[in-house]
PDB file of N, CA, C and O in Angstrom:
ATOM      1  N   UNK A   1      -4.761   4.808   6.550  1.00  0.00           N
ATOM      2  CA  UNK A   1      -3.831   5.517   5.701  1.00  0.00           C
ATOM      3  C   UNK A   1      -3.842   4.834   4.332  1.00  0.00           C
ATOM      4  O   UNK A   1      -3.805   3.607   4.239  1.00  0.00           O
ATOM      5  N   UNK A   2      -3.892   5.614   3.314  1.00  0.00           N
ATOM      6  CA  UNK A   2      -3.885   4.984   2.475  1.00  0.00           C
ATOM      7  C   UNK A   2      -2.597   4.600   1.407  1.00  0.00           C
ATOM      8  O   UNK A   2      -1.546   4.729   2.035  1.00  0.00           O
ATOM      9  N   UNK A   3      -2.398   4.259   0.290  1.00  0.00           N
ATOM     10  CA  UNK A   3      -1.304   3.714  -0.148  1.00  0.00           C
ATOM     11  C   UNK A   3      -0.211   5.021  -0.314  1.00  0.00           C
ATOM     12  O   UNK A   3       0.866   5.101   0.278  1.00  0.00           O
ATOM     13  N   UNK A   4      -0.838   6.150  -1.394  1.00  0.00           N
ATOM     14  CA  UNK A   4      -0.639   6.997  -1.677  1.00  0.00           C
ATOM     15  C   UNK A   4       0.481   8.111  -0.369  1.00  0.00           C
ATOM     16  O   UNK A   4       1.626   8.562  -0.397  1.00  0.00           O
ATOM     17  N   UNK A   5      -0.642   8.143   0.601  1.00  0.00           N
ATOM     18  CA  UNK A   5      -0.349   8.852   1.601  1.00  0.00           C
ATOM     19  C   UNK A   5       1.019   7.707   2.177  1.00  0.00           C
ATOM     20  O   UNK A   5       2.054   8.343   2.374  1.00  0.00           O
ATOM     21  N   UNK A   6       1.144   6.264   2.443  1.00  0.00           N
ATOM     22  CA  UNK A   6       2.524   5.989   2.926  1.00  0.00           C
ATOM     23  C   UNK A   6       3.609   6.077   1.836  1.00  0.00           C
ATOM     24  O   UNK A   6       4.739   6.142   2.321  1.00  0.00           O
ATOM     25  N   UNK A   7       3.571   6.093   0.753  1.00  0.00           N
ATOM     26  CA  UNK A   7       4.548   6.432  -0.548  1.00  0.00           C
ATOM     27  C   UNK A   7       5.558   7.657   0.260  1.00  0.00           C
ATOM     28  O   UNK A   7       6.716   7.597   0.675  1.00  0.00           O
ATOM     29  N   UNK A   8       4.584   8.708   0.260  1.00  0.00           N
ATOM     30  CA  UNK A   8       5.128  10.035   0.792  1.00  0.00           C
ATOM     31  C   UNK A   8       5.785   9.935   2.241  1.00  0.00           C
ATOM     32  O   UNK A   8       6.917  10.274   2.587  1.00  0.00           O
ATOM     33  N   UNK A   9       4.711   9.350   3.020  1.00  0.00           N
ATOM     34  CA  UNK A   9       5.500   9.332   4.612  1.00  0.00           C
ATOM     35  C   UNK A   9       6.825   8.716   4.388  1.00  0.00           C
ATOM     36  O   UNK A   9       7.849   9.281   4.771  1.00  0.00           O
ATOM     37  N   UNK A  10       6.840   7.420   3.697  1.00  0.00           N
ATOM     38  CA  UNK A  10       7.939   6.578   3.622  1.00  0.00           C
ATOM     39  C   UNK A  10       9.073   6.924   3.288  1.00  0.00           C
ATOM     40  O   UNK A  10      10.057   6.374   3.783  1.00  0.00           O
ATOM     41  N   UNK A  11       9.200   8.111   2.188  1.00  0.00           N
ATOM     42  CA  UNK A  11       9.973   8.963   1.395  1.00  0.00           C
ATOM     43  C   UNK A  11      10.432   9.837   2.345  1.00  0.00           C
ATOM     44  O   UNK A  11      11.652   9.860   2.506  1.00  0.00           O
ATOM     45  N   UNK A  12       9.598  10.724   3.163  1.00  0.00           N
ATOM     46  CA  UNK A  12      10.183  11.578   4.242  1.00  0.00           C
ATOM     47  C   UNK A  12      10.691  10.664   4.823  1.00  0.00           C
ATOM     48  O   UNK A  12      11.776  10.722   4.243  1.00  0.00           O
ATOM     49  N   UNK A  13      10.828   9.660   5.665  1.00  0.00           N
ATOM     50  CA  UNK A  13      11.167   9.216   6.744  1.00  0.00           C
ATOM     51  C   UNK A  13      12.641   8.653   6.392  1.00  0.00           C
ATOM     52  O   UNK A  13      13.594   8.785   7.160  1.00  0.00           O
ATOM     53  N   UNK A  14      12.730   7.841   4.805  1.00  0.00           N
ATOM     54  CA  UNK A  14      14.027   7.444   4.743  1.00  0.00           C
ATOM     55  C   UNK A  14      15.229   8.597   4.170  1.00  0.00           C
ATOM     56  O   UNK A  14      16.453   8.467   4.173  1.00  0.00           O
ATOM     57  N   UNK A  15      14.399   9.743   3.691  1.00  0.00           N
ATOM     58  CA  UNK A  15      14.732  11.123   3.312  1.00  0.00           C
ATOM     59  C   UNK A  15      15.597  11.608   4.817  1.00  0.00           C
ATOM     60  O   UNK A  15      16.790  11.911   4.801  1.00  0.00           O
ATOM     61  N   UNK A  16      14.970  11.610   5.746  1.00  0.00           N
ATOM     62  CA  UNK A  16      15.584  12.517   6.988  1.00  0.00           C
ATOM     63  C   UNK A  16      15.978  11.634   7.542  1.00  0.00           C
ATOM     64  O   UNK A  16      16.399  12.005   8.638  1.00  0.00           O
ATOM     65  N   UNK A  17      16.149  10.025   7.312  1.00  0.00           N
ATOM     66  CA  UNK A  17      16.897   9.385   8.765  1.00  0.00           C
ATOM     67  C   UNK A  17      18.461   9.166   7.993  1.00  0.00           C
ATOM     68  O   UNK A  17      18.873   9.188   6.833  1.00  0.00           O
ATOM     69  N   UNK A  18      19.169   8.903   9.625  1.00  0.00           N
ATOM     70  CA  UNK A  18      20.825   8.625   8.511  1.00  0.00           C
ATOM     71  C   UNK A  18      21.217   7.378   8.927  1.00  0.00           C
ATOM     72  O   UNK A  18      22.355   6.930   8.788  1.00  0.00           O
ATOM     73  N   UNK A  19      19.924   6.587   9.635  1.00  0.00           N
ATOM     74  CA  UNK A  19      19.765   4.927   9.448  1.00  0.00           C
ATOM     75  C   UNK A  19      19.175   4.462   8.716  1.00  0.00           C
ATOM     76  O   UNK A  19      18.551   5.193   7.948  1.00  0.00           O
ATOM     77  N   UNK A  20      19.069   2.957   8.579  1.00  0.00           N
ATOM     78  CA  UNK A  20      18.321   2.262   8.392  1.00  0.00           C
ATOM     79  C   UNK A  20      16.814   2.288   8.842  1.00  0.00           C
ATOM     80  O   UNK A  20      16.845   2.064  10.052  1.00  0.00           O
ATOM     81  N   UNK A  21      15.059   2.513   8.303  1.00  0.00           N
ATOM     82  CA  UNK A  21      14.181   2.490   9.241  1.00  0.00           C
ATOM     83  C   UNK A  21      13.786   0.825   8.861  1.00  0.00           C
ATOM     84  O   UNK A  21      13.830   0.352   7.725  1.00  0.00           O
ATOM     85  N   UNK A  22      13.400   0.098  10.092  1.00  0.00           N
ATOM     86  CA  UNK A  22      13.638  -1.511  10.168  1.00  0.00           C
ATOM     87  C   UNK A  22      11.725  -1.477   9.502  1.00  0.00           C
ATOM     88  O   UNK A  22      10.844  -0.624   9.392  1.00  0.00           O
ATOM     89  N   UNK A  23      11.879  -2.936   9.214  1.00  0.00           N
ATOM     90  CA  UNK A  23      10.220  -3.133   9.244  1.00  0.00           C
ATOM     91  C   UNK A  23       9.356  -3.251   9.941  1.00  0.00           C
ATOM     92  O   UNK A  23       8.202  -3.384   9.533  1.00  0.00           O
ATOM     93  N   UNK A  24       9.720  -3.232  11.318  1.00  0.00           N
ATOM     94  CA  UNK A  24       9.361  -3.225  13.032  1.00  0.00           C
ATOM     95  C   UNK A  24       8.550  -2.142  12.738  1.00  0.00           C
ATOM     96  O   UNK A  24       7.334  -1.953  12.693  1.00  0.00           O
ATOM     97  N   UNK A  25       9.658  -1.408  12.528  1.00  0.00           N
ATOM     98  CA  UNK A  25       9.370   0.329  12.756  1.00  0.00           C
ATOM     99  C   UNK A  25       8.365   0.706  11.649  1.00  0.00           C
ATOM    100  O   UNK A  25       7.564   1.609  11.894  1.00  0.00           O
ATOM    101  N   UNK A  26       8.343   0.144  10.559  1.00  0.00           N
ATOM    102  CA  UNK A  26       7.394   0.818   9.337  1.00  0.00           C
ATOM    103  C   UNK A  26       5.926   0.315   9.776  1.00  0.00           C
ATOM    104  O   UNK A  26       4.946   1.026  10.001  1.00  0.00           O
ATOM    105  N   UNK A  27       6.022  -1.073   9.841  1.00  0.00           N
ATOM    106  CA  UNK A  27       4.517  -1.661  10.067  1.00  0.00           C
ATOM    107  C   UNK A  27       4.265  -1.248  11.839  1.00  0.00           C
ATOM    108  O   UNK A  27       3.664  -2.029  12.576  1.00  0.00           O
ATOM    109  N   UNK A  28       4.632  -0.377  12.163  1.00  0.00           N
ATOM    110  CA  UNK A  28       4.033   0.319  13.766  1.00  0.00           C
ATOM    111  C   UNK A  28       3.625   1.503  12.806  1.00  0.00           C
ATOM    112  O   UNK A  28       2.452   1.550  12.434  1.00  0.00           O
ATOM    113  N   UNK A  29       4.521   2.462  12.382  1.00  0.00           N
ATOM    114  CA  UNK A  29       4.370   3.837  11.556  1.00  0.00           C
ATOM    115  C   UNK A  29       3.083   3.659  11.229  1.00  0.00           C
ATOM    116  O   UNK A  29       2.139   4.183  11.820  1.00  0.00           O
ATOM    117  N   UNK A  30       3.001   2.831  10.174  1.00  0.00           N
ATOM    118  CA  UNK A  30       2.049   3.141   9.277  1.00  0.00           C
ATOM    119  C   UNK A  30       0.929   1.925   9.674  1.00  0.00           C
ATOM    120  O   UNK A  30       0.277   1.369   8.790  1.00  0.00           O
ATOM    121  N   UNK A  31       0.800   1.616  10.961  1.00  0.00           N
ATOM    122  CA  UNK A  31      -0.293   0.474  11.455  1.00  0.00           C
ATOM    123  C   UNK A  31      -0.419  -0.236  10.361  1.00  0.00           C
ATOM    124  O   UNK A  31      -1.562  -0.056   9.941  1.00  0.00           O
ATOM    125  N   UNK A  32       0.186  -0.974   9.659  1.00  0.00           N
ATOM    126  CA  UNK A  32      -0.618  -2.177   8.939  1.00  0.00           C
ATOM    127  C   UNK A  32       0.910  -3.202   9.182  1.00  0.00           C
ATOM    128  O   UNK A  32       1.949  -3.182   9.841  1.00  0.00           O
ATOM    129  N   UNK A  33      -0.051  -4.354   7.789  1.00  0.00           N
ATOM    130  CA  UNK A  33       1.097  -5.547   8.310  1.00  0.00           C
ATOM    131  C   UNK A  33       2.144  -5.496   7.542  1.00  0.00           C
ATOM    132  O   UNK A  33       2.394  -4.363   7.131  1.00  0.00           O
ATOM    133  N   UNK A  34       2.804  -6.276   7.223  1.00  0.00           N
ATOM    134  CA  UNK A  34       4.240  -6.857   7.102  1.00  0.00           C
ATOM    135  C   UNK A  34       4.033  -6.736   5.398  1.00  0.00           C
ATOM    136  O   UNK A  34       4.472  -5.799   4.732  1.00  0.00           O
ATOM    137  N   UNK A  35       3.259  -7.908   4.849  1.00  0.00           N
ATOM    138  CA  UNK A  35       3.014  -7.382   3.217  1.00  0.00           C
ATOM    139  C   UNK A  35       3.022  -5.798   2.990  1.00  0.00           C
ATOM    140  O   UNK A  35       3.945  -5.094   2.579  1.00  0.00           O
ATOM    141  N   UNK A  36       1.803  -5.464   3.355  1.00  0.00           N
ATOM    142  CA  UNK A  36       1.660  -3.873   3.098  1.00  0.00           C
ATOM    143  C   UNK A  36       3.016  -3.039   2.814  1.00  0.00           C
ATOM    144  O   UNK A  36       3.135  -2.410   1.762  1.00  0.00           O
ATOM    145  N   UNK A  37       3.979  -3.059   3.745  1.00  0.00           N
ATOM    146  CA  UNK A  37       5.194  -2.910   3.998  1.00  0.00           C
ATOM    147  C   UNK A  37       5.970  -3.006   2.675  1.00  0.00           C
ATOM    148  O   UNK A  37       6.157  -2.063   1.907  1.00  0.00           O
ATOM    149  N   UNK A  38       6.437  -4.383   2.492  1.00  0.00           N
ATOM    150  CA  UNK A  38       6.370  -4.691   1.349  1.00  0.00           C
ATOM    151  C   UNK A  38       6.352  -4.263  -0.095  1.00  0.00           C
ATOM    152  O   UNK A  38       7.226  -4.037  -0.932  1.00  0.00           O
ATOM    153  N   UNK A  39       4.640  -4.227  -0.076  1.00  0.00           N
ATOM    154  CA  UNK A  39       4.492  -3.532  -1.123  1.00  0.00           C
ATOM    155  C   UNK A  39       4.676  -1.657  -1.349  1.00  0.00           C
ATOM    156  O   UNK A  39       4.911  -1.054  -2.396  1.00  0.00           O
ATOM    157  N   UNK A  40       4.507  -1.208  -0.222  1.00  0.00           N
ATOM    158  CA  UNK A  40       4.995   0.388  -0.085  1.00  0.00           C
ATOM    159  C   UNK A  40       6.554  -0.013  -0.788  1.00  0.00           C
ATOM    160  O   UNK A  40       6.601   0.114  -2.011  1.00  0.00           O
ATOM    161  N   UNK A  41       7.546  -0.383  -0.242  1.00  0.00           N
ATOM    162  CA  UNK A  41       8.599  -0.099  -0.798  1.00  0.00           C
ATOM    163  C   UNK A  41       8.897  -0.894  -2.115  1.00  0.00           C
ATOM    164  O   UNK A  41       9.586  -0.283  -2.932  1.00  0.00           O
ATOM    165  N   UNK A  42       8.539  -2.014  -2.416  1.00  0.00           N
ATOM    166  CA  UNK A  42       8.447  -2.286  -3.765  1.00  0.00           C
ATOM    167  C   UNK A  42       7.791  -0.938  -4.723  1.00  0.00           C
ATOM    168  O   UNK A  42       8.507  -0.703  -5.696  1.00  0.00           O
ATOM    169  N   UNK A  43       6.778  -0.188  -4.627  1.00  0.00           N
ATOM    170  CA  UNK A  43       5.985   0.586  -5.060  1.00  0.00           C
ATOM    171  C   UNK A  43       6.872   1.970  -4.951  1.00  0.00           C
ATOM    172  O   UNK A  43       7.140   2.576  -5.989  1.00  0.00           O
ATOM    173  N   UNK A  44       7.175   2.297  -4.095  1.00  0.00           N
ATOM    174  CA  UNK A  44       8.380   3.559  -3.984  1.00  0.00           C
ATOM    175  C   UNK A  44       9.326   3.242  -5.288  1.00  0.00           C
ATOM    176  O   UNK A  44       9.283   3.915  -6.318  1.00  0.00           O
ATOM    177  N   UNK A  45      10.261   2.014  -5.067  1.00  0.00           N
ATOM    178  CA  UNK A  45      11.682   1.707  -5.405  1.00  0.00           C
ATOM    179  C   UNK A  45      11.248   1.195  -6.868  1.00  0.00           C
ATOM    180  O   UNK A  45      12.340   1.500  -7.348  1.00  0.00           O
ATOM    181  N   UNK A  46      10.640   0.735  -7.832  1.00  0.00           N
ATOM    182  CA  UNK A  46      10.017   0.080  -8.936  1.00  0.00           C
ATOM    183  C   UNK A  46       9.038   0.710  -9.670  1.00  0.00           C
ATOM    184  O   UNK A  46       9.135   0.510 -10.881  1.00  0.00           O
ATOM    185  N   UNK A  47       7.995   1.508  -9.265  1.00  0.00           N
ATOM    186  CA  UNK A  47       7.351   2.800  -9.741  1.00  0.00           C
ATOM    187  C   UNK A  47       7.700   4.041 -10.322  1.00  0.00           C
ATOM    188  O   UNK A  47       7.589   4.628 -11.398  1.00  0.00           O
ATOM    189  N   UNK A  48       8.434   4.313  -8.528  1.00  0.00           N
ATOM    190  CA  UNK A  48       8.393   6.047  -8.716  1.00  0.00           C
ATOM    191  C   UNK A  48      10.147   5.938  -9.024  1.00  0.00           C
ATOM    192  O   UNK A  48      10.731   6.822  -9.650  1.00  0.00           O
ATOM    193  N   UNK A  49      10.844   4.721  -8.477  1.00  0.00           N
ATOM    194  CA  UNK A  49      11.946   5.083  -9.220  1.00  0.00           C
ATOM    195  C   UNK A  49      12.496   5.504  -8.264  1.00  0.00           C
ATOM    196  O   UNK A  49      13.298   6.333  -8.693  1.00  0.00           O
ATOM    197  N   UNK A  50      12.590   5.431  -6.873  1.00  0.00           N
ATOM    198  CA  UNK A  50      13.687   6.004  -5.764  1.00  0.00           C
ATOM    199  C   UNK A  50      14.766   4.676  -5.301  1.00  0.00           C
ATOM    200  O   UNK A  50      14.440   3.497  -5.163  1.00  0.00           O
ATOM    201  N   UNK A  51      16.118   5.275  -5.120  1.00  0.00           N
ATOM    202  CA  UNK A  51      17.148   4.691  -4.977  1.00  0.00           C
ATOM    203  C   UNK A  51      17.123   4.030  -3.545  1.00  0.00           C
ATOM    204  O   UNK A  51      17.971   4.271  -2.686  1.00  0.00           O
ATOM    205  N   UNK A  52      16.097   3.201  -3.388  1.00  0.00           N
ATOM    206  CA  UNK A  52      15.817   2.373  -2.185  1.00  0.00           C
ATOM    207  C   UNK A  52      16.776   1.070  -1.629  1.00  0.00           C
ATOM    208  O   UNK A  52      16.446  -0.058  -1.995  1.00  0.00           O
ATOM    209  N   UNK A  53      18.047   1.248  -0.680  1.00  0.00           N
ATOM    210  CA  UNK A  53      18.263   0.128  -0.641  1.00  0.00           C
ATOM    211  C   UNK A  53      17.929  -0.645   0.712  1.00  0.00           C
ATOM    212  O   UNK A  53      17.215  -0.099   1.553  1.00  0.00           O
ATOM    213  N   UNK A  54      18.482  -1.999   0.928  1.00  0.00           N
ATOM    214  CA  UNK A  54      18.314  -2.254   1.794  1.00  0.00           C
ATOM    215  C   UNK A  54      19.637  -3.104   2.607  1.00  0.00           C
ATOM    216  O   UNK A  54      20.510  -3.530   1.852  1.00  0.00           O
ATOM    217  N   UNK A  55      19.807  -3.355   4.057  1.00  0.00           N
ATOM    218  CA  UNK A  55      20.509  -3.851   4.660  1.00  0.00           C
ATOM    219  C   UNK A  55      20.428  -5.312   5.306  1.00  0.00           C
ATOM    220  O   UNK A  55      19.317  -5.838   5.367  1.00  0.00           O
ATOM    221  N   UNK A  56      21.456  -5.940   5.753  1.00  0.00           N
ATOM    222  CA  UNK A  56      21.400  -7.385   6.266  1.00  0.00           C
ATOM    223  C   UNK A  56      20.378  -7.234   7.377  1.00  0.00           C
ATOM    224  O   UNK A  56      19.985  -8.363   7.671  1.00  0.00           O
ATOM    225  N   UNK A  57      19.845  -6.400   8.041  1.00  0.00           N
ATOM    226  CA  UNK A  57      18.982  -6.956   8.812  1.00  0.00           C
ATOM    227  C   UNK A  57      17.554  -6.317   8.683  1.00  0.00           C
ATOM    228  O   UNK A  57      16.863  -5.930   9.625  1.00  0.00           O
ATOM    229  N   UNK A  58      17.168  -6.267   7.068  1.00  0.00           N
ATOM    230  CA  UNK A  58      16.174  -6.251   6.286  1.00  0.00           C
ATOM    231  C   UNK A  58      15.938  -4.507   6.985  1.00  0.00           C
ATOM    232  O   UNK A  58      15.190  -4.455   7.962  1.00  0.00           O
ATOM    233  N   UNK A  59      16.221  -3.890   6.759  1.00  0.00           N
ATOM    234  CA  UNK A  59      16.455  -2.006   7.326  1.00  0.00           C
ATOM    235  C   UNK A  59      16.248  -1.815   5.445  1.00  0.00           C
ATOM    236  O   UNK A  59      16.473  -2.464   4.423  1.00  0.00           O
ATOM    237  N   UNK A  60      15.663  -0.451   5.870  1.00  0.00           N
ATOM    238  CA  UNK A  60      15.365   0.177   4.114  1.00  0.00           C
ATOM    239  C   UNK A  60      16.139   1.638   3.927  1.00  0.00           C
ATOM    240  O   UNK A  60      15.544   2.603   4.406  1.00  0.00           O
ATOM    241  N   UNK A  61      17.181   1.840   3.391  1.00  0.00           N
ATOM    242  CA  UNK A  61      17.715   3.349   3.376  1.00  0.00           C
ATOM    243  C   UNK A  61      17.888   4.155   1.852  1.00  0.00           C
ATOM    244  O   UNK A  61      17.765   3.545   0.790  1.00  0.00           O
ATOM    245  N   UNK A  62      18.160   5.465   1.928  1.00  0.00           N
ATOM    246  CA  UNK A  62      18.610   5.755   0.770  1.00  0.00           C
ATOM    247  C   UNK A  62      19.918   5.866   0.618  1.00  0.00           C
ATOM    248  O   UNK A  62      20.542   6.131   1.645  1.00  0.00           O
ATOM    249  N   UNK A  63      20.541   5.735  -0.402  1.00  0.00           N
ATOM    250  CA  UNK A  63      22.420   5.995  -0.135  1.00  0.00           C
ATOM    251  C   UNK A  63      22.503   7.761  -0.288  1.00  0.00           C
ATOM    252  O   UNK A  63      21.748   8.452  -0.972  1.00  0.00           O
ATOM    253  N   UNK A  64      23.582   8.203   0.511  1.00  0.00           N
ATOM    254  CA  UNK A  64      23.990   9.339   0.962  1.00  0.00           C
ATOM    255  C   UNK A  64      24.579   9.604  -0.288  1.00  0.00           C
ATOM    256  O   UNK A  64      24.169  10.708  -0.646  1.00  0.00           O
ATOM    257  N   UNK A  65      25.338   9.127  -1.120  1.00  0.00           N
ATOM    258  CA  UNK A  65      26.236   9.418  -2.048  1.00  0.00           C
ATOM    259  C   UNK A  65      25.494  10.302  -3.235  1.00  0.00           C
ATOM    260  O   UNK A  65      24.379  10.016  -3.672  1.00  0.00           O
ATOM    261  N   UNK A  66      26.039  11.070  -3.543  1.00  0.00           N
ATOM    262  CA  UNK A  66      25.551  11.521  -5.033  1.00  0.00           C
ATOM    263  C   UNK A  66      24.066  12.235  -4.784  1.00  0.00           C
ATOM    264  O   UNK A  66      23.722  12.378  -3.610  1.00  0.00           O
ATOM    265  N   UNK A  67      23.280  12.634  -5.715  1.00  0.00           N
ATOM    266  CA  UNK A  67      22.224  13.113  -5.682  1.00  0.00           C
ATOM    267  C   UNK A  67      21.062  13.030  -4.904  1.00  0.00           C
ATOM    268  O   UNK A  67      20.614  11.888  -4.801  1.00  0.00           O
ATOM    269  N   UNK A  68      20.221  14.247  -4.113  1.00  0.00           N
ATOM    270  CA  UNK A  68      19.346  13.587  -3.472  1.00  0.00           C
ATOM    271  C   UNK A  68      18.165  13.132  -4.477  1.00  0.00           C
ATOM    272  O   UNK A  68      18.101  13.614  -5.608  1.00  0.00           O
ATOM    273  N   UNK A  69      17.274  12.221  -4.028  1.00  0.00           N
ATOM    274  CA  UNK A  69      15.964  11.690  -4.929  1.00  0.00           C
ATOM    275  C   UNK A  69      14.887  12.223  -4.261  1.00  0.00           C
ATOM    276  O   UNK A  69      14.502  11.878  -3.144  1.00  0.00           O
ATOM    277  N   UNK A  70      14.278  13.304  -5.159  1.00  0.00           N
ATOM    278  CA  UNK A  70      12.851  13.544  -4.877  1.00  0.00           C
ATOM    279  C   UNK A  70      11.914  13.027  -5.862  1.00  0.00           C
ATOM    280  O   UNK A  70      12.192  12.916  -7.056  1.00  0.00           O
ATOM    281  N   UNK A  71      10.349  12.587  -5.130  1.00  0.00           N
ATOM    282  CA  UNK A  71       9.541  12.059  -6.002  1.00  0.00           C
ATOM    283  C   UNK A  71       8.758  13.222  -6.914  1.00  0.00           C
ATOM    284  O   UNK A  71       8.607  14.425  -6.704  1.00  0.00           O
ATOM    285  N   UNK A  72       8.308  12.332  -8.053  1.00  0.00           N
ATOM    286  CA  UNK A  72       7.956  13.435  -9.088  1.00  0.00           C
ATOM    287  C   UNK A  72       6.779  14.265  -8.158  1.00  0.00           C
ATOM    288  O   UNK A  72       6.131  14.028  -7.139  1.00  0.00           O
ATOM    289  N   UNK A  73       6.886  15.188  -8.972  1.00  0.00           N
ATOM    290  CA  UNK A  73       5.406  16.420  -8.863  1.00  0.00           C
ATOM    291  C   UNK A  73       4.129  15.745  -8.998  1.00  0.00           C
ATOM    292  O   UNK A  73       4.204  14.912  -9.900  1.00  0.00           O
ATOM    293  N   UNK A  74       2.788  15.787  -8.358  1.00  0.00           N
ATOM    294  CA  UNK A  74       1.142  15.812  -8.723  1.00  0.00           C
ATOM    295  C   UNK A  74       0.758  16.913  -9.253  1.00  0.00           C
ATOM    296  O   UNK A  74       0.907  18.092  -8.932  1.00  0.00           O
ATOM    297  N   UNK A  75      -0.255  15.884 -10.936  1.00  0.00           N
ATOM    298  CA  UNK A  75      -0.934  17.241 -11.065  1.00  0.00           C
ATOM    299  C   UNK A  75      -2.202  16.647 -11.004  1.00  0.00           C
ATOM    300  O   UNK A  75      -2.538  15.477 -11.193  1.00  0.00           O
ATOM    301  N   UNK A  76      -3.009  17.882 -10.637  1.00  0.00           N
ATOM    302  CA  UNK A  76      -4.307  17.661 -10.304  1.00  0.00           C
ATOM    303  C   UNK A  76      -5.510  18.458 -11.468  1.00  0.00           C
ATOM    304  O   UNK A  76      -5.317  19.612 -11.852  1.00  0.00           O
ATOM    305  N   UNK A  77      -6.160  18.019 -11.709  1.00  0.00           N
ATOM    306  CA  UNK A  77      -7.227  18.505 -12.823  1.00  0.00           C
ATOM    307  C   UNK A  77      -8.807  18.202 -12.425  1.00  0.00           C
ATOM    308  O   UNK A  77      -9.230  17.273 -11.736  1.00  0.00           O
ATOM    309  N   UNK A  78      -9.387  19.030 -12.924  1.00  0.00           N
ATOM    310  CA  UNK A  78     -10.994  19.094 -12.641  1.00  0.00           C
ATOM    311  C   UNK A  78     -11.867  18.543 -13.647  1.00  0.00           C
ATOM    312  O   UNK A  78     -13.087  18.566 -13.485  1.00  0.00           O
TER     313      UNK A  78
END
């Protein structure tokens, strides 16, 4: 999987859960390790700019409050 492609999974997943998803759970998801991890949500939350937080037992969510966050649009050219 590549970087690109977990940006998006990662986004759905903390998009539709109304927990915390742990880092257990991400680095099984997306088979890689613990950095990788890491850097997906550094790269989400510092990039693209999504309201990524996180909890005491290192869990990654979005807050419910206020607006939902979708990531920008792709454009594609030839």
């Amino acid at each position: 999987m590549d970087q690109l492609e977990r940006i998006f999974r990662l986004h759905q997943l903390l998009r539709d859960r109304r927990y915390p998803v742990s880092r257990h759970q991400l680095m099984e998801t997306f088979e890689c390790s613990e950095a990788t991890v890491y850097r997906t949500v550094d790269k989400l939350r510092d990039v693209l700019g999504a309201p990524v937080e996180s909890n005491e037992e290192g869990g990654w969510y979005y807050p419910r409050q206020g607006e939902a966050f979708e990531l920008p649009g792709l454009w594609f050219r030839r």
